[in-house]
C-alpha positions as CSV (number, residue, x, y, z in Angstrom):
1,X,122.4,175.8,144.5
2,X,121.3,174.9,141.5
3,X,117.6,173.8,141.2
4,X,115.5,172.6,137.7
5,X,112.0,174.1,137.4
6,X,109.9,172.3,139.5
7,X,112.1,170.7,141.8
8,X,111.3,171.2,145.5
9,X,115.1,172.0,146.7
10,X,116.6,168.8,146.3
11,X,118.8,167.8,143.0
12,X,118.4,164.8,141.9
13,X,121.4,162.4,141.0
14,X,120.8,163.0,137.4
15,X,120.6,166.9,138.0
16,X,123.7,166.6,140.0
17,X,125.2,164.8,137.1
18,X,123.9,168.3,134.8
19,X,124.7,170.5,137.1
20,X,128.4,169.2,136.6
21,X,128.4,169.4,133.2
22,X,127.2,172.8,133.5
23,X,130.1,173.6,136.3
24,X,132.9,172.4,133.7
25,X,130.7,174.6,130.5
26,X,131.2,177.2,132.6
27,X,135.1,176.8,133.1
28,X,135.0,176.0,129.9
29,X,133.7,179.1,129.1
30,X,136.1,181.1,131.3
31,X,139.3,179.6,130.1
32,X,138.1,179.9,126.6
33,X,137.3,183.7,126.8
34,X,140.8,184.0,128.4
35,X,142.4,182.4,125.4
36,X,140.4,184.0,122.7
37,X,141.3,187.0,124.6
38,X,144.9,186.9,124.9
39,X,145.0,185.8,121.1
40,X,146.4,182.6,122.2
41,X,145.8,178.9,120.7
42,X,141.9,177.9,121.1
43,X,142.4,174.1,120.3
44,X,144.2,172.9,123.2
45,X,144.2,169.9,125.3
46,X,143.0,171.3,128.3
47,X,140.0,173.1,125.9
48,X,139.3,169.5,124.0
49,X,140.0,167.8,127.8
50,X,137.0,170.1,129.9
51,X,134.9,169.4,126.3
52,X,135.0,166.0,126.2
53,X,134.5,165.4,129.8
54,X,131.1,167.9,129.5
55,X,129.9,165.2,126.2
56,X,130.7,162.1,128.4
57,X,128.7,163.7,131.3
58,X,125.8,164.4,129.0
59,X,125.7,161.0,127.8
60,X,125.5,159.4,131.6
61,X,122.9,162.1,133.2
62,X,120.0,160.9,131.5
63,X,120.9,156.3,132.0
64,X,121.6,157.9,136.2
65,X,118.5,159.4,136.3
66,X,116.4,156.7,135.0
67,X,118.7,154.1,137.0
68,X,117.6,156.0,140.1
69,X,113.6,156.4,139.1
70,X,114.1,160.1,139.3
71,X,114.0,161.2,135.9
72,X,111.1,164.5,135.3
73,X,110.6,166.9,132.9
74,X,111.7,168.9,134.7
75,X,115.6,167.5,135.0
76,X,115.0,167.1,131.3
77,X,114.7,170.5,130.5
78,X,117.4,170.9,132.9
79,X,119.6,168.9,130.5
80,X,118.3,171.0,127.4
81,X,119.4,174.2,128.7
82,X,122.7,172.2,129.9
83,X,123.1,171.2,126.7
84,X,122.4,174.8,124.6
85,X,124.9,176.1,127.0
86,X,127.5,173.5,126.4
87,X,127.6,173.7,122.3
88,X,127.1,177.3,122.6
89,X,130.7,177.7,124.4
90,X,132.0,174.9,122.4
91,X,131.0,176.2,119.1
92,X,132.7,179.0,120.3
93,X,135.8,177.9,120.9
94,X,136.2,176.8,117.2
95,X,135.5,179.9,115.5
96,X,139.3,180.3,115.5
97,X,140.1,177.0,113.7
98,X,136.5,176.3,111.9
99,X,135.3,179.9,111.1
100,X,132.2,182.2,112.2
101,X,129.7,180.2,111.0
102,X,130.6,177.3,113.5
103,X,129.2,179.8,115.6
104,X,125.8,178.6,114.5
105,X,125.7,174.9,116.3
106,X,125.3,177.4,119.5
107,X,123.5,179.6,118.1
108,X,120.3,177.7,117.3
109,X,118.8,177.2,120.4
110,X,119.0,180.4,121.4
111,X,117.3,181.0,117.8
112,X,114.7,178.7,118.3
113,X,113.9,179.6,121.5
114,X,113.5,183.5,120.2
115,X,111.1,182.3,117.5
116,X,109.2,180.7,120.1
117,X,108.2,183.9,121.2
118,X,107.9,186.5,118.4
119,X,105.7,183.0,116.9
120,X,103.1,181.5,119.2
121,X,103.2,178.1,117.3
122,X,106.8,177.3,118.0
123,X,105.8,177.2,121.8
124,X,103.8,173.5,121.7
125,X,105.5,170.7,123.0
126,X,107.7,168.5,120.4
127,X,106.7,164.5,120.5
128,X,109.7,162.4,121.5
129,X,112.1,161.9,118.6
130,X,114.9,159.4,119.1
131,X,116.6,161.4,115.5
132,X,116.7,164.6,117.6
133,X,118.5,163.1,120.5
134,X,121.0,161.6,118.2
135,X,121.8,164.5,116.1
136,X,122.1,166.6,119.6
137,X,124.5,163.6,120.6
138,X,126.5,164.1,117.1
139,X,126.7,167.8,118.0
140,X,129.1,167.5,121.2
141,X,131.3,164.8,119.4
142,X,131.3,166.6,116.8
143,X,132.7,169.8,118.5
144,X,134.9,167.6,120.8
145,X,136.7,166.1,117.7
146,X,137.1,169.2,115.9
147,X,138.9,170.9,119.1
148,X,141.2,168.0,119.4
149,X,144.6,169.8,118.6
150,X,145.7,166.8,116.3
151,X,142.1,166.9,114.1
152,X,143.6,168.6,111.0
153,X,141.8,172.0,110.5
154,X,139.7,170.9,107.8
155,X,139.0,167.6,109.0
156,X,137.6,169.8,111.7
157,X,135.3,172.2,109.7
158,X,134.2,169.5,107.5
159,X,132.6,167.8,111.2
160,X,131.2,170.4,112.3
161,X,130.0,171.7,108.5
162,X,127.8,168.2,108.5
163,X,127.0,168.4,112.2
164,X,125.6,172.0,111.9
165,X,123.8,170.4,108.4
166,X,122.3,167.4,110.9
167,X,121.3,170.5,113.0
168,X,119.6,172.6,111.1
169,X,117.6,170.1,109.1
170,X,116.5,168.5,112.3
171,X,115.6,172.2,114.0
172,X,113.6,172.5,110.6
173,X,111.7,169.3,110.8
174,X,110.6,170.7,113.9
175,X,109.6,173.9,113.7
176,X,107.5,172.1,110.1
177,X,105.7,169.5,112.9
178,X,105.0,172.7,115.0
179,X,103.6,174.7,112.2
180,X,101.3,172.0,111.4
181,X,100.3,170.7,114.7
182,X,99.3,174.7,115.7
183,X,97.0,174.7,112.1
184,X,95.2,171.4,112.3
185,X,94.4,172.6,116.3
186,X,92.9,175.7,114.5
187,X,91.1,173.8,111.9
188,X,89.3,172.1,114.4
């Protein structure tokens, strides 16, 4: 069974709601790798179907675990990883259509998180920003409408191009805030 950091052996309602969306990213994944094997179509309804329903999920954990006063830290790191995971198969899936560099929506997480540990600073904790949780929200409908088979392929790359913009600038004007938050603590 799946269980967040810090959680005593029960999931929550909201982690069961993650743990879903990580159950479909993870079909995802399998029927994806099956199709990118075989050479076959990526964009399919079944791909864009088991996408979308992963973004719809991630928009209700969050409102269910509030609504149910069990929202933690540690179901929202939960969520994090939940999310990395999602947009990493889903960027995936639309190197086909979009091109390598879609690639990169997944990617930077997993980039961040690297950095994190070759550079001590990039470990503090972020302060809430509402921008961040909109531009992660723009990611998954961005990759959800770019694997829709009828989204024309450069209506798709053009998406994602700006989403993975949105991404990037919003990864930088973290890793900026960390920078400076880990010199004014040695300053002091």
């Amino acid at each position: 069974m799946l269980r967040p950091l810090g959680a005593p052996g029960v999931l929550r309602p909201g982690d069961r709601v993650t743990g879903t969306r990580l159950l479909l990213t993870a079909v995802l994944a399998g029927h994806v790798a099956g199709l990118l094997v075989t050479g076959s179509p990526v964009r399919t309804a079944t791909v864009a179907g088991l996408a979308a329903a992963a973004a719809v999920l991630d928009a209700v954990d969050g409102p269910v675990a509030r609504r149910s006063g069990t929202a933690s830290p540690a179901g929202a790191r939960f969520d994090v990883e939940a999310d990395a995971a999602f947009l990493a198969v889903a960027s995936l899936a639309l190197v086909p259509t979009v091109g390598w560099w879609a690639a990169g929506i997944g990617a930077l997480r997993y980039a961040f998180v690297v950095a994190g540990a070759l550079r001590p600073a990039l470990r503090g904790a972020l302060r809430p920003r509402r921008a961040r949780r909109v531009v992660a929200g723009a990611q998954a409908v961005a990759v959800v409408l770019a694997l829709l088979p009828p989204t024309p392929p450069d209506l798709a790359r053009g998406v994602v191009a700006v989403a993975l913009a949105a991404l990037v600038v919003s990864f930088g004007r973290d890793v900026l805030d960390l920078e400076r938050a880990a010199r004014d603590r040695v300053r002091r």
